[in-house]
The first five atom37 places (N, CA, C, CB, O) and aatype in JSON, in Angstrom:
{
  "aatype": [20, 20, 20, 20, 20, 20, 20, 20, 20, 20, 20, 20, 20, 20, 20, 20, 20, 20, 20, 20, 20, 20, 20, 20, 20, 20, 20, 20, 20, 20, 20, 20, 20, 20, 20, 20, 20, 20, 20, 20, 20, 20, 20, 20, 20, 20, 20, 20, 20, 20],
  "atom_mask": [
    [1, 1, 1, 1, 1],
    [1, 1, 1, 1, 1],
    [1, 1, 1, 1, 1],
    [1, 1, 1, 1, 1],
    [1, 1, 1, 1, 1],
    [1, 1, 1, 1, 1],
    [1, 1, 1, 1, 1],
    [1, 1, 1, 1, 1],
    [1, 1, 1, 1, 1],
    [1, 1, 1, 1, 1],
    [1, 1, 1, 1, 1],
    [1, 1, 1, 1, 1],
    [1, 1, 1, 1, 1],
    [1, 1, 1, 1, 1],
    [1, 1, 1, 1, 1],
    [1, 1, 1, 1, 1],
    [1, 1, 1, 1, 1],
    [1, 1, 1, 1, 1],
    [1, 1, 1, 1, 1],
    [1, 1, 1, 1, 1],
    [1, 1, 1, 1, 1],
    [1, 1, 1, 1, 1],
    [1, 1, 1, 1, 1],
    [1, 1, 1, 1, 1],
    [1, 1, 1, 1, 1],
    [1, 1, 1, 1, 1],
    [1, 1, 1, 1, 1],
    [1, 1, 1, 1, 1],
    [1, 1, 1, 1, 1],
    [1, 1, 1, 1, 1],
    [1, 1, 1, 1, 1],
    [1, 1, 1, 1, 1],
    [1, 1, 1, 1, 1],
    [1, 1, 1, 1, 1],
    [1, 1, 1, 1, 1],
    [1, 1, 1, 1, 1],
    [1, 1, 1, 1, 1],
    [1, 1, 1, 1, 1],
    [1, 1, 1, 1, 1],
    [1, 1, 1, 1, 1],
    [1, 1, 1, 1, 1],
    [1, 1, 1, 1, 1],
    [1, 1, 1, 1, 1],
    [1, 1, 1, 1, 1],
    [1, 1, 1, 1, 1],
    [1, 1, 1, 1, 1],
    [1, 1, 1, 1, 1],
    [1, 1, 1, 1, 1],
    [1, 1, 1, 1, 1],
    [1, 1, 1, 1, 1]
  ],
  "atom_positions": [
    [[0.83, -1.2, 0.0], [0.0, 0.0, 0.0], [0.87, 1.26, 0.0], [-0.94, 0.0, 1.21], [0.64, 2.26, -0.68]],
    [[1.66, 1.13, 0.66], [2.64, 2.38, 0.73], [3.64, 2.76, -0.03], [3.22, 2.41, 1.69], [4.29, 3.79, 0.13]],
    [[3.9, 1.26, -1.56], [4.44, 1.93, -2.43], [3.21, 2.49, -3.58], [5.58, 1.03, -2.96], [3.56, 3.3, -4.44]],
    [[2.33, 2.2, -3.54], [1.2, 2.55, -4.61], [0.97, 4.1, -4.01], [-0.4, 1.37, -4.56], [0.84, 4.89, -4.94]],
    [[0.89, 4.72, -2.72], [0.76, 5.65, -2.71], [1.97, 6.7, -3.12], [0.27, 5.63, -1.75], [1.88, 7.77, -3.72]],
    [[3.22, 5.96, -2.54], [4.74, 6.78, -3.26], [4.12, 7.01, -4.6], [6.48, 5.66, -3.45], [3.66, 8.15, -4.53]],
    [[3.91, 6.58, -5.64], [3.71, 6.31, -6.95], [2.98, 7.1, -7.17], [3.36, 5.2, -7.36], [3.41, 8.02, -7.88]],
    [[1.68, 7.18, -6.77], [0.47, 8.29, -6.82], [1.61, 9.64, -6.63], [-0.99, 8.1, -5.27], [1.6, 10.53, -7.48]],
    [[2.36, 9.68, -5.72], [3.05, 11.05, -4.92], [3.69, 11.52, -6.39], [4.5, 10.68, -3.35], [3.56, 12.6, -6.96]],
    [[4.18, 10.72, -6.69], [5.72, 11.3, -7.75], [4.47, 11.23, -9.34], [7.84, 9.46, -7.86], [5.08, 11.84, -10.23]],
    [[3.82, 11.0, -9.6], [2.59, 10.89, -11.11], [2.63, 12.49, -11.45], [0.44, 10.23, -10.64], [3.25, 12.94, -12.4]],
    [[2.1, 13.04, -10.79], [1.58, 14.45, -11.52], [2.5, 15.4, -11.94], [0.72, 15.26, -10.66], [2.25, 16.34, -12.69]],
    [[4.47, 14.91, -11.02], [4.82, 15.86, -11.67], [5.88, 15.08, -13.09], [5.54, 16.95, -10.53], [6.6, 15.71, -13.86]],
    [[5.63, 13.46, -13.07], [5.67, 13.42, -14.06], [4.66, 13.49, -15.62], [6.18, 12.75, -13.77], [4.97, 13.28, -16.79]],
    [[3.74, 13.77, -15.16], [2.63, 13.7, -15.52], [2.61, 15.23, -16.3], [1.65, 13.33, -14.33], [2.32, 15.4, -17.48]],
    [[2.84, 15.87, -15.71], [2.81, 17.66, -16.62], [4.24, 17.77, -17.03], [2.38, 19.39, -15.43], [4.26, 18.54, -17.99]],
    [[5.88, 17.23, -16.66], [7.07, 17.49, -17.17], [6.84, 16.94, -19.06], [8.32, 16.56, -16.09], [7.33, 17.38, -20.1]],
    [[5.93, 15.88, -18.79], [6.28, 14.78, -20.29], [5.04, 15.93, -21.29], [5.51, 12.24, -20.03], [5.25, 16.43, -22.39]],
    [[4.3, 16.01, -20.78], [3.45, 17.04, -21.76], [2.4, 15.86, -22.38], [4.59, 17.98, -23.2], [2.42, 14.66, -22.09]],
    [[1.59, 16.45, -23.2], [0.35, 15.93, -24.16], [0.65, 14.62, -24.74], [0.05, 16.92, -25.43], [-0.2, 13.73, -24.85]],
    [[2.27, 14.48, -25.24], [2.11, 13.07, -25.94], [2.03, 11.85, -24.6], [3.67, 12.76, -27.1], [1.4, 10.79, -24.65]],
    [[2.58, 12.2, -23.82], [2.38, 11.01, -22.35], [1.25, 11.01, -21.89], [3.19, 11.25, -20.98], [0.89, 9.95, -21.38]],
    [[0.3, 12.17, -21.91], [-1.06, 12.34, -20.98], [-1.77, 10.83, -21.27], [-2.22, 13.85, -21.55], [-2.12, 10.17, -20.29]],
    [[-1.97, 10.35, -22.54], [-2.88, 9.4, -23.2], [-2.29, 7.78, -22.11], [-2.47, 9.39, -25.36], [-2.79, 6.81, -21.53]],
    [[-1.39, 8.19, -22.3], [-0.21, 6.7, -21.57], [-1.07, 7.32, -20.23], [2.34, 6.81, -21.57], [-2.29, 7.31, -20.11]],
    [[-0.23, 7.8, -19.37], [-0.77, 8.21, -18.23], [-1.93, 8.08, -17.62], [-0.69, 9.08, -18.23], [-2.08, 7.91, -16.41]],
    [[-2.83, 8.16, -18.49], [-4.33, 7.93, -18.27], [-5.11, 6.54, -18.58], [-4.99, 8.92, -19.08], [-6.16, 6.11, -18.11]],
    [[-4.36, 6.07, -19.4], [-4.62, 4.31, -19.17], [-3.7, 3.92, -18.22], [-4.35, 3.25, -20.55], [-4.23, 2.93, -17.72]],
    [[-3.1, 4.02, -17.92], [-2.25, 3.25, -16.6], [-3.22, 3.74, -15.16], [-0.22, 3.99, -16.43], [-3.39, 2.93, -14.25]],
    [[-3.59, 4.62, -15.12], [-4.22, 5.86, -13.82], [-5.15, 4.58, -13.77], [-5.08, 7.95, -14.25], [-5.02, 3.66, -12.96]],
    [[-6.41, 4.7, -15.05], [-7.24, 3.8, -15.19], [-6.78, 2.44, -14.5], [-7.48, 3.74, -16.54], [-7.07, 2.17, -13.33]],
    [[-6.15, 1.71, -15.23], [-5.96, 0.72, -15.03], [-5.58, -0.02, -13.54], [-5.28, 0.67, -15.87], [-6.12, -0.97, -12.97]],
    [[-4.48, 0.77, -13.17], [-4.22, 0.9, -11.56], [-5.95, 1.3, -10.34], [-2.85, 2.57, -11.51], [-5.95, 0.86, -9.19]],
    [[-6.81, 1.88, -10.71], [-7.49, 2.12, -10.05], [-8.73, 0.82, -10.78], [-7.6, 3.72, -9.97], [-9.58, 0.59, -9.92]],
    [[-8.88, 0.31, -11.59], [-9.9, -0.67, -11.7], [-8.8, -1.96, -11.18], [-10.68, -0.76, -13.43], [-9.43, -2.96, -10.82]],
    [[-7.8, -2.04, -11.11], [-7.19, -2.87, -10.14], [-7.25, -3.1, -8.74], [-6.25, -2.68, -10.23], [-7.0, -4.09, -8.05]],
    [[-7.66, -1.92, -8.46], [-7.65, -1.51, -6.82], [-9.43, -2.19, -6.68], [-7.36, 0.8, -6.38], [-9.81, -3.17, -6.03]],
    [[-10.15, -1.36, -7.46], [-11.59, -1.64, -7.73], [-11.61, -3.58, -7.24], [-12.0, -1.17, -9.78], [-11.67, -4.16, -6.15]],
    [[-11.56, -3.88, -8.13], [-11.31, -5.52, -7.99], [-10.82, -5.87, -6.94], [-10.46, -6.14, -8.89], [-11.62, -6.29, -6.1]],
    [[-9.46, -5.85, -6.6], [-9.11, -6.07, -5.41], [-10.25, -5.95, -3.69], [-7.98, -5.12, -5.54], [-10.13, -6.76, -2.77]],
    [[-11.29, -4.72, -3.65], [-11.84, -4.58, -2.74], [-13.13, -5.37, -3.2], [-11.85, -3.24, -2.33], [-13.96, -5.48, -2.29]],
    [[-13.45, -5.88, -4.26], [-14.93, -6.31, -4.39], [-14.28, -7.9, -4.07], [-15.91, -5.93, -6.16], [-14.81, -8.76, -3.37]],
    [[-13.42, -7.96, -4.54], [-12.74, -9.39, -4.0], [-12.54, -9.71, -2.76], [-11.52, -9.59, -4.39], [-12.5, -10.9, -2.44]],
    [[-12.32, -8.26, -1.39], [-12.03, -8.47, -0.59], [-13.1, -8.63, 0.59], [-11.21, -7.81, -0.61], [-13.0, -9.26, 1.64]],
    [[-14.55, -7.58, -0.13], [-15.68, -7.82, 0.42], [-16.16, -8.63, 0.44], [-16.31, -7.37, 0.25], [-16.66, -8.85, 1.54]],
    [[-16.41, -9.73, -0.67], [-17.26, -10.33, -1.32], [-16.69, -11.89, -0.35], [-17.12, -10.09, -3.18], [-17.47, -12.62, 0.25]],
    [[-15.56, -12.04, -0.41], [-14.76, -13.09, 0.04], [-15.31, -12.71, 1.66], [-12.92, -12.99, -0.42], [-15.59, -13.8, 2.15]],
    [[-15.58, -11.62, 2.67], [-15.7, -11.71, 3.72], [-17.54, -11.6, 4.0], [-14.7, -10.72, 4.26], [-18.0, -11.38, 5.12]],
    [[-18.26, -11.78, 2.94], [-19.69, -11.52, 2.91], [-20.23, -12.73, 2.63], [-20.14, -10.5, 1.96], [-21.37, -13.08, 2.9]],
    [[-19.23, -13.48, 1.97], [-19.72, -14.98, 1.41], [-19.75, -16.27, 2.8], [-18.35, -15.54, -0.01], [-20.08, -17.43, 2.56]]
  ]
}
């Protein structure tokens, strides 16, 4: 957990140094990392609800 948040920390200012052609990259990974997380908690509920 505490390197995913490092990661979040250091994103935005690579995120505005790289400019417009990275934004597109950037934003499927953002995505992707957060429907990861998504899953992870419906997995984690679901497993303690069952």
């Amino acid at each position: 957990m505490k390197q995913l948040v490092e990661r979040e920390a250091m994103f935005p200012g690579g995120f505005f140094c790289c400019g417009h052609r990275f934004s597109a990259l950037a934003l499927v990974v953002t995505l992707e990392s957060f429907l990861s997380i998504l899953f992870k908690l419906y997995q984690f509920v679901s497993r303690h609800l069952a």
